[in-house]
PAKE-954067 format. One line per field, with one value per residue (C-alpha): z negated, x, y. Coordinates in Angstrom, 1 decimal. Layout:
zz = Z:...
xx = X:...
yy = Y:...
***
This chain:
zz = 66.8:65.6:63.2:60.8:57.3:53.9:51.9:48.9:51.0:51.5:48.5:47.0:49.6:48.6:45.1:45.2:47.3:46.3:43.3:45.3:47.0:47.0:45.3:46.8:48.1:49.2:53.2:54.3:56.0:52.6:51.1:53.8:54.1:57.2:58.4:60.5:61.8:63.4:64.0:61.7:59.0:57.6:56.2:54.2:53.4:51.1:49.8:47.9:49.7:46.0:46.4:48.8:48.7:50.9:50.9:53.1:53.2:56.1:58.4:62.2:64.7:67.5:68.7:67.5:66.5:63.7:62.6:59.0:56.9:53.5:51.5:48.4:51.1:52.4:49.2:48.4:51.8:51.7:48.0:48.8:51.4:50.7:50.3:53.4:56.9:57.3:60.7:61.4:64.8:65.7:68.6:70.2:68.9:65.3:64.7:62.8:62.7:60.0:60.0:57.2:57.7:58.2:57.1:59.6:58.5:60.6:59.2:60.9:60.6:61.9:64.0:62.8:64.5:61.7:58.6:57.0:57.8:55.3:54.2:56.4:55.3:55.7:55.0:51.1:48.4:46.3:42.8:41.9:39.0:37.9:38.3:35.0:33.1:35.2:33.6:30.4:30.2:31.8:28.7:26.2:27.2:29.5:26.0:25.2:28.0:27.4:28.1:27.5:31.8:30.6:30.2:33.4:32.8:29.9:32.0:33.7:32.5:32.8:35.2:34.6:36.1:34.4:33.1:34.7:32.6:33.5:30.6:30.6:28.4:27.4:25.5:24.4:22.2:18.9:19.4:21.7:23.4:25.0:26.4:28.6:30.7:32.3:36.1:38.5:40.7:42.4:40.8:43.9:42.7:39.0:39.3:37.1:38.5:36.7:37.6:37.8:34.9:37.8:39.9:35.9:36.2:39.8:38.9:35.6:37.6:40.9:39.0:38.9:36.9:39.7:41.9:42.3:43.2:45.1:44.3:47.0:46.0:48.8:48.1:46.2:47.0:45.3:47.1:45.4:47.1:45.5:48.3:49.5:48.1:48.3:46.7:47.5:45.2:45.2:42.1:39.7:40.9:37.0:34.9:32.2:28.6:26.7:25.2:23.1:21.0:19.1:18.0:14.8:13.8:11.0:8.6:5.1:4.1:6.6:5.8:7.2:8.1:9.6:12.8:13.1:8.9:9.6:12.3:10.9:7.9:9.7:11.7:8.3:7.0:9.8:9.3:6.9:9.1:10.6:14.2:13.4:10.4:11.2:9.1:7.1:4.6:3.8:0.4:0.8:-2.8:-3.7:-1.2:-1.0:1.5:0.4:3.6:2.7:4.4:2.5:4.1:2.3:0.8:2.6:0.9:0.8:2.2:0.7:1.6:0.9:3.0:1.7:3.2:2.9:1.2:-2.5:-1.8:-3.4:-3.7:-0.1:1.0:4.4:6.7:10.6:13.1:13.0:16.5:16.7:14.4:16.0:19.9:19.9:17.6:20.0:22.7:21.5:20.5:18.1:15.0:12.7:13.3:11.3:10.4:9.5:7.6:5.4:3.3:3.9:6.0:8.5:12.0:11.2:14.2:15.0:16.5:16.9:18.6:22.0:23.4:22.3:20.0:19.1:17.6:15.5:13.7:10.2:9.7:7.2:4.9:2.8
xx = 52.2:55.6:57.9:61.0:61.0:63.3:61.3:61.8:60.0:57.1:56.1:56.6:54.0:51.9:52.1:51.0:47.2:46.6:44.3:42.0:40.4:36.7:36.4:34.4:31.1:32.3:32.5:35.8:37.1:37.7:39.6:42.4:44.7:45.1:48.6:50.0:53.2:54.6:57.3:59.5:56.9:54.6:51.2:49.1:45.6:43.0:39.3:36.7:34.6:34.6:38.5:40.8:44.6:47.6:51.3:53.7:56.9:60.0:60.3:62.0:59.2:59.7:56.3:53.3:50.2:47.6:45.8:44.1:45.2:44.1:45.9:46.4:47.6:49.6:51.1:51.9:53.3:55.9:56.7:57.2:59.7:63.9:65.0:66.1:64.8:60.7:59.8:56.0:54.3:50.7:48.9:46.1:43.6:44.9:47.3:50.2:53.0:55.8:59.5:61.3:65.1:64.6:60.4:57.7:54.2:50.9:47.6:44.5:43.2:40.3:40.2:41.0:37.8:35.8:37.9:36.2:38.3:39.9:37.9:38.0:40.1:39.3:40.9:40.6:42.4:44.7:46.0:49.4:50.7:54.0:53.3:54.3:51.9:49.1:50.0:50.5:46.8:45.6:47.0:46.0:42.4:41.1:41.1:37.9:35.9:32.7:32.6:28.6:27.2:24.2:26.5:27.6:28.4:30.6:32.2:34.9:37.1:36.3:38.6:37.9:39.9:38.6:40.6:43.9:44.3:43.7:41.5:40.8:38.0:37.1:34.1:32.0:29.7:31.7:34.8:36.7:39.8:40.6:44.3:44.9:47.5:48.2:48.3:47.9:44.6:42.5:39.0:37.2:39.1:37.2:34.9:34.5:35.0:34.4:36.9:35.7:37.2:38.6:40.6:42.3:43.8:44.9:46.4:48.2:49.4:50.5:51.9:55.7:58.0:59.4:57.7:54.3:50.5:48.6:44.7:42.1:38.7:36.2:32.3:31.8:35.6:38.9:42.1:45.6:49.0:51.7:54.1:54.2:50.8:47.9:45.0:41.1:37.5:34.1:33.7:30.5:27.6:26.6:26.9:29.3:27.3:28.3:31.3:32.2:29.7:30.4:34.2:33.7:34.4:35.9:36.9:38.1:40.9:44.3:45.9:49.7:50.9:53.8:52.2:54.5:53.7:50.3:50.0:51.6:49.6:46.6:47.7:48.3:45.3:43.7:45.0:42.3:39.3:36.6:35.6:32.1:32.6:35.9:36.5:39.4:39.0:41.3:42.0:42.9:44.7:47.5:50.1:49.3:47.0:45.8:44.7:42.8:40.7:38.6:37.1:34.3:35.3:38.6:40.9:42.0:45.1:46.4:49.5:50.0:51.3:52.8:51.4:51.2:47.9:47.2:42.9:40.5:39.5:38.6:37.1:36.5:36.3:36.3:36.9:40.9:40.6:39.4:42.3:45.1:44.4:45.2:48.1:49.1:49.0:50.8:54.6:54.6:56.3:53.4:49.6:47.1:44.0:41.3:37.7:36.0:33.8:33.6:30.6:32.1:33.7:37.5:40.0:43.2:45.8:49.5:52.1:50.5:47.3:45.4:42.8:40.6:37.6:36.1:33.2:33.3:31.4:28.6:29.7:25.9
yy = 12.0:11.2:12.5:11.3:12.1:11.4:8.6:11.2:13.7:12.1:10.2:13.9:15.4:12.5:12.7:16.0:15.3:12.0:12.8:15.0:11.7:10.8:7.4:4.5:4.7:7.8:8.6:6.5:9.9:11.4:8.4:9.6:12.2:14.1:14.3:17.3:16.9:20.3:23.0:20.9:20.5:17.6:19.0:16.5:17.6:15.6:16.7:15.8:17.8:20.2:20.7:20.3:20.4:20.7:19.8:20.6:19.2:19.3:16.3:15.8:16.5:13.9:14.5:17.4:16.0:14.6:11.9:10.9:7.7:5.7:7.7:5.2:2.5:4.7:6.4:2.2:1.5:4.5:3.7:0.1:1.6:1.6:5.3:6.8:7.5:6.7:7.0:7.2:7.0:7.2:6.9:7.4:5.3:6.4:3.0:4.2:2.1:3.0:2.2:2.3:0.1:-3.5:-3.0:-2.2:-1.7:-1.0:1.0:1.8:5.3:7.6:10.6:14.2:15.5:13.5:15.3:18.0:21.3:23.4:26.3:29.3:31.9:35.7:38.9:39.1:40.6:38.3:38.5:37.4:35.9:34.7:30.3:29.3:32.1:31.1:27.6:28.4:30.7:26.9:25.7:27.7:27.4:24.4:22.0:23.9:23.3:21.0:17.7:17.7:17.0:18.8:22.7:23.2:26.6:25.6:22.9:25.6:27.9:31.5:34.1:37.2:40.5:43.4:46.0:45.8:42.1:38.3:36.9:33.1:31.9:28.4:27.0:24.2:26.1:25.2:26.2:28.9:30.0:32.9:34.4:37.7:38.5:42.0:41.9:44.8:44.6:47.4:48.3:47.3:43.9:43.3:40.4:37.0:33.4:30.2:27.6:23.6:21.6:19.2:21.7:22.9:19.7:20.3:23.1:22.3:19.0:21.3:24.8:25.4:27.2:29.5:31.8:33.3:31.7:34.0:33.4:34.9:34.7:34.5:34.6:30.6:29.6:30.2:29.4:29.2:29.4:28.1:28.1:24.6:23.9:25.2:24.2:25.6:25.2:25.3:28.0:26.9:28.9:30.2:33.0:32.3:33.5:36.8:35.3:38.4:37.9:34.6:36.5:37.6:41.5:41.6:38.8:39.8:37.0:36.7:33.9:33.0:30.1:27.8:26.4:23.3:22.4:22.9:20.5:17.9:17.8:17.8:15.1:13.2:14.1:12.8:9.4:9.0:10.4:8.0:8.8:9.0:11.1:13.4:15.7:17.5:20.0:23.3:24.5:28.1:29.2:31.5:30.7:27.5:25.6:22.2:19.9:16.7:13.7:11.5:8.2:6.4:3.1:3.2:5.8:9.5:11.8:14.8:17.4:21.0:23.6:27.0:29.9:33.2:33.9:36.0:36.5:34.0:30.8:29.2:25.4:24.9:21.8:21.4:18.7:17.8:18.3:21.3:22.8:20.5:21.6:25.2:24.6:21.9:24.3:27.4:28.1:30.4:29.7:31.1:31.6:33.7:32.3:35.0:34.2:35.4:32.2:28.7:28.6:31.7:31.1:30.9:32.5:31.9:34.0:34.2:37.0:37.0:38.0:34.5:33.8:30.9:30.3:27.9:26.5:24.7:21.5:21.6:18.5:17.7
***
């Protein structure tokens, strides 16, 4: 195998499959990255045996052919490289030698026939959706996915294509996030999928702003095509819990509210919190919203926000986090927060199809 390629180019391709790569202690075959090189294209391919990704990028084919390298040496050797012209030849006992202007380099790889293979790909039906929604419903949502190892069916995000609408749901038990998104799908095409918290990050590292990703779903795999890149998962083999359920019916009080103020002031009352012990507390009051912290023994914060509120009398307290993320995560320039007592779930929403869900802390 040899081929010529823009140093540009490459260290693109790379950066895009270098972080789907088994750590040590793993096999040695899955700390490389297979490269392709044919009909004018470079194809770099990486797993973890969970995920695997691929990048394709154009280079000048001198000769077809494939072999598999370290992938972080090799990410290092090509960024070590001046820009211009990289010229990488490989023979047959996998030594690659790599030329780059008045630098040569050598690196010893392994055979192709020892990398896993890219999941098979069958005839299957595949949604499409506009790249930079998918990211933005990725956004909206994956901040709510457990961290506890002991949930794994909290520790994805929930796809589910039912009713001619996307809906992505999030969860660790105490809070929630949900966003939908209408696509066209046949009925034969309604199922649910729950999407591994690492290949979220994939995709929220890999999604453009231009064009559409195609996603195929095919028994326990999901595969997305982003164009240049495509990017295939195991899918966690669990049922994802009744979600519906834990979103309150009806809540009494609707309370109005200037996202941007709102964040800010919890992110001064939370100068106050102690990580062991974080907590702010909201004083709903006629058009007026009074956010403070208090920390034992070390001081207090205080700041009000006007809102838009004329109902009754309303303490509540949650994790700063837990009110900051979704706020974090969403544009709008106001948010409704509905309740109806201190001790109730409290949601949030805002002008499009997204809601989040929240417990209160119970403060003795």
């Amino acid at each position: 195998m040899k081929f010529k390629i823009i140093r540009s180019k490459f260290i693109e391709g790379l950066k895009k499959v270098q972080n789907i790569v088994a750590g040590k202690g793993s096999l040695q075959i899955i700390q490389n990255t297979m490269l392709e090189a044919k009909g004018g294209k470079l194809n770099l391919v990486t797993t973890d045996l969970d995920i695997s990704i691929r990048s394709t990028v154009d280079c000048e084919v001198v000769e077809e052919g494939a072999t598999t390298l370290p992938v972080k040496l090799l990410s290092s050797t090509i960024a070590a490289c001046a820009e211009g012209v990289v010229e990488l030849d490989a023979d047959a006992q996998d030594r690659a030698r790599i030329s780059a202007g008045s630098a040569s380099f050598r690196l010893s790889g392994m055979p192709v026939a020892d990398f896993p293979p890219l999941p098979a790909s069958e005839d299957a039906f595949a949604y499409e959706i506009p790249q930079a929604t998918l990211r933005e419903m990725l956004r909206k949502t994956s901040y709510a996915v457990s961290q506890d190892e002991t949930r794994k069916t909290l520790k994805g995000v929930l796809m589910s294509f039912k009713d001619g609408k996307l809906t992505m749901v999030a969860t660790d038990g105490r809070r929630l996030a949900l966003v939908e998104h209408e696509i066209e799908f046949p009925a034969a095409a309604e199922r649910d999928i729950i999407l591994p918290s690492k290949v979220v990050a994939e995709l929220q590292r890999s999604l453009g702003g231009d064009g559409v990703v195609k996603i195929t779903i095919e028994k326990s795999q999901v595969s997305f095509n982003l164009g240049d890149t495509q990017i295939y998962s195991k899918l966690l083999d669990e049922i994802y819990p009744n979600y519906r359920q834990v979103i309150p019916s009806n809540c009494g009080q609707h309370i109005v509210v200037d996202r941007k103020l709102l964040l800010d002031a919890i992110d001064r009352a939370s100068v106050m919190t102690m990580e062991e012990s974080s907590s702010v507390r909201l004083t709903f009051d006629s058009n007026q919203l009074l956010v403070s912290s208090v920390a034992a023994d070390i001081g207090e914060a205080k700041d009000i926000v006007p809102i838009k509120y004329s109902g009754e009398k309303i303490e509540i307290v949650f994790n700063p986090a837990f009110v900051k993320d979704p706020l974090k995560a969403i544009d709008e320039d106001e948010v409704t927060i509905e309740l109806n007592n201190g001790s109730s779930p409290a949601i949030i929403r805002c002008s499009v199809p997204f809601l989040y869900v929240m417990m209160p802390l119970r403060i003795n």
